[in-house]
KOLZA-789956 format. One record per residue: x, z, y of N, C-alpha, C, O in turn; residue in three letters; residue number from 1. Coordinates in nm, 2 decimals. Example, Ala and Ser with C-alpha at 12.3 -4.5 7.8 and 13.67 -1.06 7.14 Angstrom:
BEGIN
+--------+--------+--------+--------+--------+--------+--------+--------+--------+--------+--------+--------+------+------+
!   n.px !   n.pz !   n.py !  ca.px !  ca.pz !  ca.py !   c.px !   c.pz !   c.py !   o.px !   o.pz !   o.py ! fiba ! guza !
+--------+--------+--------+--------+--------+--------+--------+--------+--------+--------+--------+--------+------+------+
!   1.32 !   0.78 !  -0.57 !   1.23 !   0.78 !  -0.45 !   1.32 !   0.78 !  -0.33 !   1.42 !   0.85 !  -0.33 !  ALA !    1 !
!   1.28 !   0.71 !  -0.22 !   1.37 !   0.71 !  -0.11 !   1.29 !   0.79 !   0.00 !   1.34 !   0.80 !   0.11 !  SER !    2 !
+--------+--------+--------+--------+--------+--------+--------+--------+--------+--------+--------+--------+------+------+
% end
This chain:
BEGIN
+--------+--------+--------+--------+--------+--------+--------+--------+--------+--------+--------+--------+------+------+
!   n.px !   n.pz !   n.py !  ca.px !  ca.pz !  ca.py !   c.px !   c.pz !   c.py !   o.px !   o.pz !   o.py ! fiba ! guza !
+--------+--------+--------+--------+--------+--------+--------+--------+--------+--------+--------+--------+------+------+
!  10.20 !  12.16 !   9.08 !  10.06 !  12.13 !   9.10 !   9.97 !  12.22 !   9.02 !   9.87 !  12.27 !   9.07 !  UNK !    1 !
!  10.01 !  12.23 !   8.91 !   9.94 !  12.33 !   8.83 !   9.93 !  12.48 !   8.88 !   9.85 !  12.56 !   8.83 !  UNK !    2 !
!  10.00 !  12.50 !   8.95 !   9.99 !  12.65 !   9.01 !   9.95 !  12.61 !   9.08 !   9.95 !  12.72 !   9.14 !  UNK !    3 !
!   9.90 !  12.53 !   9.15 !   9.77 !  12.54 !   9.27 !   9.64 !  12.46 !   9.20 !   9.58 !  12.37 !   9.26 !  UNK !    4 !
!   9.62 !  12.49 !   9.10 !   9.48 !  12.46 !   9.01 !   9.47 !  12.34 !   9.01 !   9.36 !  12.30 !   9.01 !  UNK !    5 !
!   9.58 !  12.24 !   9.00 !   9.54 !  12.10 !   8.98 !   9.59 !  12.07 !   8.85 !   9.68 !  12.14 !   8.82 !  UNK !    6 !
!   9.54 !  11.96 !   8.73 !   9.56 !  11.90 !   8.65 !   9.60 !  11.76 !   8.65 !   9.54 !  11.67 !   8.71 !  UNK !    7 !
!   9.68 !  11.74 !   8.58 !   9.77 !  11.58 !   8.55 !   9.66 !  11.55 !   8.53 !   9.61 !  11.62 !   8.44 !  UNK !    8 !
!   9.56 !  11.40 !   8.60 !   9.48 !  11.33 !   8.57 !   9.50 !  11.17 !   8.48 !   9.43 !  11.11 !   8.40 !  UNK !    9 !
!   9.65 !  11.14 !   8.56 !   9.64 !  11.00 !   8.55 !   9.82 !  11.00 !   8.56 !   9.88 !  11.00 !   8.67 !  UNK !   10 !
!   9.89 !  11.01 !   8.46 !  10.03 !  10.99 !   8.47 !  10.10 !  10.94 !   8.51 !  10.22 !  10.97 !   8.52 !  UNK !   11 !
!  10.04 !  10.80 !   8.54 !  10.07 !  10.64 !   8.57 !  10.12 !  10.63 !   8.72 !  10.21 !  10.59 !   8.79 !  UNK !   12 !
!   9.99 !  10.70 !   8.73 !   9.95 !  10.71 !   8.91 !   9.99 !  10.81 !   8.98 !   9.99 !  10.80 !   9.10 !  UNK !   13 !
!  10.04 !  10.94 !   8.89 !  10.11 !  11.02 !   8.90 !   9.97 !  11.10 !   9.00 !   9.99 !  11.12 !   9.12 !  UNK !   14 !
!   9.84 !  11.13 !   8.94 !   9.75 !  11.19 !   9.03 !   9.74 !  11.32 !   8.93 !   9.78 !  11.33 !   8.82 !  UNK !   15 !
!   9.68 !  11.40 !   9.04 !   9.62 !  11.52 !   9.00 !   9.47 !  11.53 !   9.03 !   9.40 !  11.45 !   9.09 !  UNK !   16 !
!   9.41 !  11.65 !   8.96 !   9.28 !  11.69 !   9.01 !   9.23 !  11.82 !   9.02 !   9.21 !  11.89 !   8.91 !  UNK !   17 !
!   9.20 !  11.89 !   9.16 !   9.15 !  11.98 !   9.10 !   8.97 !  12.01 !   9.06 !   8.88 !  11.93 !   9.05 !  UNK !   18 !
!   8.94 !  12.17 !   9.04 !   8.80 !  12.19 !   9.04 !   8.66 !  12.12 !   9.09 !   8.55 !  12.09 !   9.04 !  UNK !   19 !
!   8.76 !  12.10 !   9.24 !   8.66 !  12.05 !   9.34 !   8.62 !  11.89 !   9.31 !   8.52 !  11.83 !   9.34 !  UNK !   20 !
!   8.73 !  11.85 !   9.25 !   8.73 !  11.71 !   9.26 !   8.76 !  11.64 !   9.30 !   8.72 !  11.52 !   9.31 !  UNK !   21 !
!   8.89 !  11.73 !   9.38 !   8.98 !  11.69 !   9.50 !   9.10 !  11.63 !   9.43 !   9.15 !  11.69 !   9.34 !  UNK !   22 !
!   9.13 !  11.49 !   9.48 !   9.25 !  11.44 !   9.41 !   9.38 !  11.43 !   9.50 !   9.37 !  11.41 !   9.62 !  UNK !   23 !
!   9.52 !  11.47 !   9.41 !   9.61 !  11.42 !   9.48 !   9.69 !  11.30 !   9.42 !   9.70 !  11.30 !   9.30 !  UNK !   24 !
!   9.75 !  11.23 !   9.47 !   9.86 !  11.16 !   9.41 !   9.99 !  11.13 !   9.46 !   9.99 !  11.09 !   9.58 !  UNK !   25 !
!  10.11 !  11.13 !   9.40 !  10.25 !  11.09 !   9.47 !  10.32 !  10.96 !   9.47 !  10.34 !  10.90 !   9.36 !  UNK !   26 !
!  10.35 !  10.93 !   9.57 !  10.45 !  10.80 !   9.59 !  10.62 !  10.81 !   9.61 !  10.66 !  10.91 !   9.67 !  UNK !   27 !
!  10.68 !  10.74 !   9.57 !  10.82 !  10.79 !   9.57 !  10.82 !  10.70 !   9.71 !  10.76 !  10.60 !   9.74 !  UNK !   28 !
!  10.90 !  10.79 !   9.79 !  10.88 !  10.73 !   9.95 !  11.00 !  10.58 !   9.93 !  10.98 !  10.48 !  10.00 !  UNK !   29 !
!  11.07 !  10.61 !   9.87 !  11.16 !  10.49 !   9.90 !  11.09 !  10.37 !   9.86 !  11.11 !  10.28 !   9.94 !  UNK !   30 !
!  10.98 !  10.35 !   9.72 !  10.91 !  10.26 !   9.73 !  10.86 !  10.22 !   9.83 !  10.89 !  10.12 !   9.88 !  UNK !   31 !
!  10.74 !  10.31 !   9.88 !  10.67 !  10.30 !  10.00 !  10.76 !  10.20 !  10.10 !  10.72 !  10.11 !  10.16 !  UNK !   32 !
!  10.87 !  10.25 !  10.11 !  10.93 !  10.24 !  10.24 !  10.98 !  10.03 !  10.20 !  10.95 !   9.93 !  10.27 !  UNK !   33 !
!  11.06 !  10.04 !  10.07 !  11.06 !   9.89 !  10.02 !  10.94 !   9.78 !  10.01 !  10.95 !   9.66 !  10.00 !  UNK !   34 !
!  10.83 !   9.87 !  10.01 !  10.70 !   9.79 !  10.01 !  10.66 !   9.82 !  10.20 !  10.57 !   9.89 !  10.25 !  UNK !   35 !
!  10.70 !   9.78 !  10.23 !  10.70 !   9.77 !  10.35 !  10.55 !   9.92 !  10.43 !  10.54 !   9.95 !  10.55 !  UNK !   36 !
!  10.50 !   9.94 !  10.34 !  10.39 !  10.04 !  10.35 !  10.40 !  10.15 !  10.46 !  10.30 !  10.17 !  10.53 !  UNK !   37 !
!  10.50 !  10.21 !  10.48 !  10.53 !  10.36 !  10.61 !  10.64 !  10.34 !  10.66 !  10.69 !  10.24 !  10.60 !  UNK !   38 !
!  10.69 !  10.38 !  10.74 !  10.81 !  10.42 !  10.79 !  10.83 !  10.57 !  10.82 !  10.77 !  10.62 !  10.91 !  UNK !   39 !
!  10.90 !  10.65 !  10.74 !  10.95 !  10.80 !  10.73 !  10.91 !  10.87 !  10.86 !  10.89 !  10.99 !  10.86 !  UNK !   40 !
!  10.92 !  10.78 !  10.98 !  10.95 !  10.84 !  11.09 !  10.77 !  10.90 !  11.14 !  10.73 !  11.01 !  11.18 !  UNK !   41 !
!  10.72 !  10.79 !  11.10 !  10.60 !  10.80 !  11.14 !  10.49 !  10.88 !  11.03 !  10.37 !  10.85 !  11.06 !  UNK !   42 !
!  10.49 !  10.96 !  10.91 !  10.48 !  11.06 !  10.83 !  10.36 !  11.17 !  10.90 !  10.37 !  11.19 !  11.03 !  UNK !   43 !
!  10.30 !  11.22 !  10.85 !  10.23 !  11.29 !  10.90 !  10.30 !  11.46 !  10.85 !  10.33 !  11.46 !  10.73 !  UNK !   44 !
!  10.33 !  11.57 !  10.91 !  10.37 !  11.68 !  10.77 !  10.27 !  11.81 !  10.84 !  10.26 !  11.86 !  10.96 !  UNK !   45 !
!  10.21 !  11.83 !  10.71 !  10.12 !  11.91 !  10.70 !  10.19 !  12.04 !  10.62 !  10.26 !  12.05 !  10.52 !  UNK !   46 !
!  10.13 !  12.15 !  10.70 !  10.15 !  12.29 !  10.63 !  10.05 !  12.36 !  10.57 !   9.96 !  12.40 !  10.65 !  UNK !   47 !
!  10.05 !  12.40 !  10.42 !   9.96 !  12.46 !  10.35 !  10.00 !  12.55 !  10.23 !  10.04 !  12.51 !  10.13 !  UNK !   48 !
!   9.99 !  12.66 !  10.26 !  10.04 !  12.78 !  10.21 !  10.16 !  12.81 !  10.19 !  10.20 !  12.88 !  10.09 !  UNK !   49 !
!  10.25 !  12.76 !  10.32 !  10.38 !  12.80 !  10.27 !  10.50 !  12.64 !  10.28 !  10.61 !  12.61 !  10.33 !  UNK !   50 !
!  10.39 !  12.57 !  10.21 !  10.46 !  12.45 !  10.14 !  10.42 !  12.32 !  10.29 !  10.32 !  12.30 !  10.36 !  UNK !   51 !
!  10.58 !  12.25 !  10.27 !  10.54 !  12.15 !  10.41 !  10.50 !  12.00 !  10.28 !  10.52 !  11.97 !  10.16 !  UNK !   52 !
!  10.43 !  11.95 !  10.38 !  10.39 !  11.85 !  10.29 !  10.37 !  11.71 !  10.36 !  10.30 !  11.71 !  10.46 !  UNK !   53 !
!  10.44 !  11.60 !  10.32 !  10.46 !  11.47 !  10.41 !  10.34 !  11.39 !  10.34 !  10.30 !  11.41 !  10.22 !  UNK !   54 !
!  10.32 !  11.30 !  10.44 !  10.18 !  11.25 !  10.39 !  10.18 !  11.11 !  10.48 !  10.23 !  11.10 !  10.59 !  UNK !   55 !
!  10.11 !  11.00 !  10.42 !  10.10 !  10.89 !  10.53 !   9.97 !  10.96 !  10.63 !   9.89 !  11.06 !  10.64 !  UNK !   56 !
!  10.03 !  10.84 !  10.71 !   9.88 !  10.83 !  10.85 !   9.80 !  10.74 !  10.80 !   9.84 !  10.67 !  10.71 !  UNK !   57 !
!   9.70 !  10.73 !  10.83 !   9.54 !  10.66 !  10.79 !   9.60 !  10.52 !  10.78 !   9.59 !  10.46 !  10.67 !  UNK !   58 !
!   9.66 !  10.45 !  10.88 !   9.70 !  10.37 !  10.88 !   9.81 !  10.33 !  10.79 !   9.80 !  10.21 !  10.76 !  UNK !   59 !
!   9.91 !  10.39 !  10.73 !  10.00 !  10.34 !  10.58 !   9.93 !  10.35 !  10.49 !   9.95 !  10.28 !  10.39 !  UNK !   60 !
!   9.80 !  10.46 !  10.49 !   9.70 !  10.48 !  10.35 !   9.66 !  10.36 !  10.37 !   9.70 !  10.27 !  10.29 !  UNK !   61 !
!   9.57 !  10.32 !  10.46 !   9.53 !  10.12 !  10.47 !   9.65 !  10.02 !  10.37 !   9.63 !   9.96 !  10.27 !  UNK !   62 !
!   9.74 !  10.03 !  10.44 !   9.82 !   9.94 !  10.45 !   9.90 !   9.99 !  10.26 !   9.99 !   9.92 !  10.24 !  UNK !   63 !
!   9.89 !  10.06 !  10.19 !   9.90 !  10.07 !  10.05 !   9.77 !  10.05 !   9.96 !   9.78 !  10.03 !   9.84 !  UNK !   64 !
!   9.66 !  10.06 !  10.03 !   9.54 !  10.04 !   9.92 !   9.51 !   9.86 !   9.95 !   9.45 !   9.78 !   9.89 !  UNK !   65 !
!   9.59 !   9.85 !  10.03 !   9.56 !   9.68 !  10.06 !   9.67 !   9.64 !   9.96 !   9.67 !   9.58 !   9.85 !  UNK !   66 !
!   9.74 !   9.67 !  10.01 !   9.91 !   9.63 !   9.89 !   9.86 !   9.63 !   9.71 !   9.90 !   9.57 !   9.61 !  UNK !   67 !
!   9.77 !   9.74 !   9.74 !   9.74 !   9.77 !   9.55 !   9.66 !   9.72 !   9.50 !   9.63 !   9.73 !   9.38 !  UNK !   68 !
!   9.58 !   9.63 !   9.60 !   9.47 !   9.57 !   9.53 !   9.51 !   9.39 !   9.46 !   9.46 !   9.28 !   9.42 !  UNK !   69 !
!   9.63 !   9.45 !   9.49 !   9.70 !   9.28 !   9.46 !   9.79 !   9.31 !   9.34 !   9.85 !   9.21 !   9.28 !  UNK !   70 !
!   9.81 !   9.40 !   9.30 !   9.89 !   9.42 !   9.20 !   9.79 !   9.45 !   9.01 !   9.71 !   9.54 !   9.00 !  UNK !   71 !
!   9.80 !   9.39 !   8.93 !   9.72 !   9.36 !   8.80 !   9.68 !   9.48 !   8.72 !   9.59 !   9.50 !   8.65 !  UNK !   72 !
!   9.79 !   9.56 !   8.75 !   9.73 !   9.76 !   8.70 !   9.66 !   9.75 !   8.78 !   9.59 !   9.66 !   8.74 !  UNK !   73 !
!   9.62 !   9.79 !   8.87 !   9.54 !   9.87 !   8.96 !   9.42 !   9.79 !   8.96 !   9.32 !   9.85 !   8.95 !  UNK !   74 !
!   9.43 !   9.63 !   8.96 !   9.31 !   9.56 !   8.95 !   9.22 !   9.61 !   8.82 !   9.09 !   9.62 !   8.82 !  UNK !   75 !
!   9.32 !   9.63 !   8.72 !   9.24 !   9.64 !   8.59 !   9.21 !   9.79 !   8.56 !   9.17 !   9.83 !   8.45 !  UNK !   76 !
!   9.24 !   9.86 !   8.66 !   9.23 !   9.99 !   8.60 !   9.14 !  10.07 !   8.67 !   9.08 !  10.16 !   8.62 !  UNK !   77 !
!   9.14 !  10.02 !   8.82 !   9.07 !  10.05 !   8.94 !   8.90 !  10.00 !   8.98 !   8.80 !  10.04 !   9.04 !  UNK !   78 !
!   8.94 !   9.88 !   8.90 !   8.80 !   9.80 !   8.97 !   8.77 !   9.78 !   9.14 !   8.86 !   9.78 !   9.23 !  UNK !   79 !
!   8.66 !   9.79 !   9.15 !   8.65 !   9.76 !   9.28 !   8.68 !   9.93 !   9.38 !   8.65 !   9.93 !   9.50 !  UNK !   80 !
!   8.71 !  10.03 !   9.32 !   8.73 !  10.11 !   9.37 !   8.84 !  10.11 !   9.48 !   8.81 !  10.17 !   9.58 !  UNK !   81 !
!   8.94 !  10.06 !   9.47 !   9.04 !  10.04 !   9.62 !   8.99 !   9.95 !   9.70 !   9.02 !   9.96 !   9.82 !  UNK !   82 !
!   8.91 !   9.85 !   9.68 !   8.87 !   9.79 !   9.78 !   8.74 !   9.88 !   9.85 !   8.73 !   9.84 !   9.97 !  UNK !   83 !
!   8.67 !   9.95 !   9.82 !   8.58 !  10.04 !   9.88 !   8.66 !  10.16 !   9.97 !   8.62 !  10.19 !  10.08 !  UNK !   84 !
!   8.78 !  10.21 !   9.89 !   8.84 !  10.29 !  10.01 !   8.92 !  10.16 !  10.12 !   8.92 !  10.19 !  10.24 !  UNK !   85 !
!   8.95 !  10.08 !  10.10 !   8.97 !  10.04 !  10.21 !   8.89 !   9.99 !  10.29 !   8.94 !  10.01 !  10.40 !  UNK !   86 !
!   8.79 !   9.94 !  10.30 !   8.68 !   9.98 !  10.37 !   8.62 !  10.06 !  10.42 !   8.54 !  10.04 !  10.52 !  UNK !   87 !
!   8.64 !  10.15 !  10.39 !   8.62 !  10.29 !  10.44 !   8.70 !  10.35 !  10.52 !   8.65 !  10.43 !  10.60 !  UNK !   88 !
!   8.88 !  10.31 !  10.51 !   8.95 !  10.30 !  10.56 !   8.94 !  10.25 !  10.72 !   8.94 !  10.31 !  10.83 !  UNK !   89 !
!   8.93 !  10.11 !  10.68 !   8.90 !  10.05 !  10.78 !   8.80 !  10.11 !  10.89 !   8.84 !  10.14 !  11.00 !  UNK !   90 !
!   8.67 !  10.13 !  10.87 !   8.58 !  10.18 !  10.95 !   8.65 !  10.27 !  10.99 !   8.73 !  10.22 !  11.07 !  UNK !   91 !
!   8.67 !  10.41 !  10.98 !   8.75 !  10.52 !  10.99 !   8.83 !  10.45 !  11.10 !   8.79 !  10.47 !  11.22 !  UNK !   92 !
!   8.93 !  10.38 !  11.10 !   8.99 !  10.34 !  11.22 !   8.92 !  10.27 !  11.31 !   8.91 !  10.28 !  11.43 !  UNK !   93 !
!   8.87 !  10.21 !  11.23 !   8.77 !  10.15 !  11.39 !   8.68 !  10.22 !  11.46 !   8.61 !  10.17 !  11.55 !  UNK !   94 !
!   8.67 !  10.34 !  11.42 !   8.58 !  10.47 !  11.49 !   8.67 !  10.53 !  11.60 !   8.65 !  10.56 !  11.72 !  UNK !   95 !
!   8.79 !  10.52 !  11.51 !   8.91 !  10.62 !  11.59 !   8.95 !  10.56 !  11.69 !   8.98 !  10.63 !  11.79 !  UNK !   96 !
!   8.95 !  10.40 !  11.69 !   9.00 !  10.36 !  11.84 !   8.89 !  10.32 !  11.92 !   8.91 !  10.28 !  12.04 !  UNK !   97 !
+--------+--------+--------+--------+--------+--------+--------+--------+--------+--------+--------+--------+------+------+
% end
């Protein structure tokens, strides 16, 4: 990540950041997949410079910021911030269908 201008933000969370303010973060998919959150099959994979990159769909992103807002890290570390992307979340799909 560092070779593509991003910096370890949050080690916990395993995010990055870069310049722009653009964040990434990683999930170990097998969690995901035990937390009932995605199914592998349904994965979004995106290509960017080279590098293939698997990604949820809007809908497993929903369905993890809901999951996280129940857990006591994230409550205490987050604030009300996952509940505003999910919200946001939400509208976003409700546009889309």
């Amino acid at each position: 990540m560092e070779l593509n201008g991003y910096d370890l933000t949050d080690e916990k969370e395993h995010e990055f950041e870069n310049k722009k303010q653009v964040k990434v973060a990683f999930a170990n998919q097998s969690i995901l997949i035990k937390d009932d959150i995605c199914d592998p099959k349904d994965a979004l994979n995106i290509r960017k410079d080279g590098y293939e990159i698997k990604t949820l769909t809007a809908n497993d992103f929903l369905k993890a910021y809901q999951f996280s807002v129940k857990d006591g890290y994230r409550i205490k570390s987050r604030g009300k911030r996952d509940q505003e992307i999910i919200d946001k979340l939400t509208k976003f799909l409700e546009i889309k269908t």
